[in-house]
N, C-alpha and C positions, 0 to 999 in steps of 0.2 A: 021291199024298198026301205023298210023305218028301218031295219036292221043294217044296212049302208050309211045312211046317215049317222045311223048312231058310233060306230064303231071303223069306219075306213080312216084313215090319216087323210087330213084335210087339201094334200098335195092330189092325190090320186085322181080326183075328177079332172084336174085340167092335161090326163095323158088319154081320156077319153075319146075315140075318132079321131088319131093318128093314122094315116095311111101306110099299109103292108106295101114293102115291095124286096122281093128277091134280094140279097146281098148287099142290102143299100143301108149306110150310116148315118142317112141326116141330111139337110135339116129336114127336107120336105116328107120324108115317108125309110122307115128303116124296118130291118131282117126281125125276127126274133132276139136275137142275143144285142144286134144295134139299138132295139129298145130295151134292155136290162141298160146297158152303157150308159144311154143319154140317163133313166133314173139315176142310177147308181152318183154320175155327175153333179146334176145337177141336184136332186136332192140328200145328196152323204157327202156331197165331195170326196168321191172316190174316183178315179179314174181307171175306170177294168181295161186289160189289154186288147185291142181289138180280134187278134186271133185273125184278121182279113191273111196270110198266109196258110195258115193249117187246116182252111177246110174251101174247096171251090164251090161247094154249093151245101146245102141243108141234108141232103144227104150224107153229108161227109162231117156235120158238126158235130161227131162223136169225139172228134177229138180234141174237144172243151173239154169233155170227160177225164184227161188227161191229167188235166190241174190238180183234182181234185187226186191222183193217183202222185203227186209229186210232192216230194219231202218240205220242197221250198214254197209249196202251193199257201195264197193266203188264205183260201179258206179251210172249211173244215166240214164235215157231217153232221147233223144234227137231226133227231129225232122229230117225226110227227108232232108231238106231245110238247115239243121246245120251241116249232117255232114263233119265229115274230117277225113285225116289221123290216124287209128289207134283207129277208133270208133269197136265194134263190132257187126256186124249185124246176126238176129236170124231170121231165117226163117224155114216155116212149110215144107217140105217134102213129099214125098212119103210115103203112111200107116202112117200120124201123127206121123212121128219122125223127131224131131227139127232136124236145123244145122245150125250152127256156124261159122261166116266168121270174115277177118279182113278187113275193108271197107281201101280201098287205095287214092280215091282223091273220086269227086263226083260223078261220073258215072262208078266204077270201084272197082270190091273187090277179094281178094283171098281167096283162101280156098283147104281143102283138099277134090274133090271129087270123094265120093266111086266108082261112075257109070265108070268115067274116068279109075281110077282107081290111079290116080296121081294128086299134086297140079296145078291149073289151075288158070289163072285169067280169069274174065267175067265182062258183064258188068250188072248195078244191075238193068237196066230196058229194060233188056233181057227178051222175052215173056216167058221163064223158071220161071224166077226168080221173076218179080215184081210183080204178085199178090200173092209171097209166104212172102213176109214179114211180118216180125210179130212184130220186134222194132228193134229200133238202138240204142246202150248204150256204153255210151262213160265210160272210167275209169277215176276217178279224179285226178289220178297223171299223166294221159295226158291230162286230160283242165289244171291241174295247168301250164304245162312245156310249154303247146300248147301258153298259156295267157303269159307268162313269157320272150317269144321270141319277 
């Protein structure tokens, strides 16, 4: 626990016990990727595409993946070893369905999850979690702001 305090960004505790729900964007309770958005929002001022056409359900949010395969995509790949604040990490799941987190410092990410049932933070080389990665992809208008400070 001193190791959270010492080092999470001061915003993160109040996305703590958000409620999960199926395909839902807000306000009262959002998907996986509907909580990347509202962070991304409200703490970057960035506004991520909602994507609510390209996939019907969790099973089908591989093709977020997409972005990340498109010339015009804002973000980019970024190694274990690079990331930071406000990168976002994609990871495999239970039955092959992705999930979507927002990486907090270097050993620490939040997310919304289903099992829990509420937003949680962990750590990303928790025996859960580190052989489920799949990439870490940072948005370019947080390495511009990240570089700029």
């Amino acid at each position: 626990m001193e190791e959270r305090s010492v080092s999470l960004p001061a915003w993160s505790s109040s996305y703590i016990g958000i409620p999960y729900k199926p395909h839902a964007r807000g306000p009262d309770s959002y998907d996986c990727f509907g909580f990347c958005r509202l962070i991304y929002k409200e703490e970057f001022g960035i506004e991520l595409p909602a994507y609510d056409d390209q996939y019907a359900d969790e099973m089908e949010i591989e093709s977020t993946l997409a972005i990340a395969n498109d010339e015009d995509t804002p973000y980019f790949e970024v190694s274990m070893s690079e990331v930071h604040e406000g990168d976002l990490a994609l990871f495999a799941s239970i039955r092959d369905v992705l999930h979507i987190a927002v990486i907090l410092d270097k050993v620490h990410f939040i997310h919304l999850n289903s099992h829990v049932g509420t937003s949680t933070i962990e750590r990303i080389d928790a025996p859960i979690w580190r052989n489920r990665i799949i990439a870490i992809y940072r948005h370019k208008e947080i390495h511009l702001s990240k570089e700029d400070n």
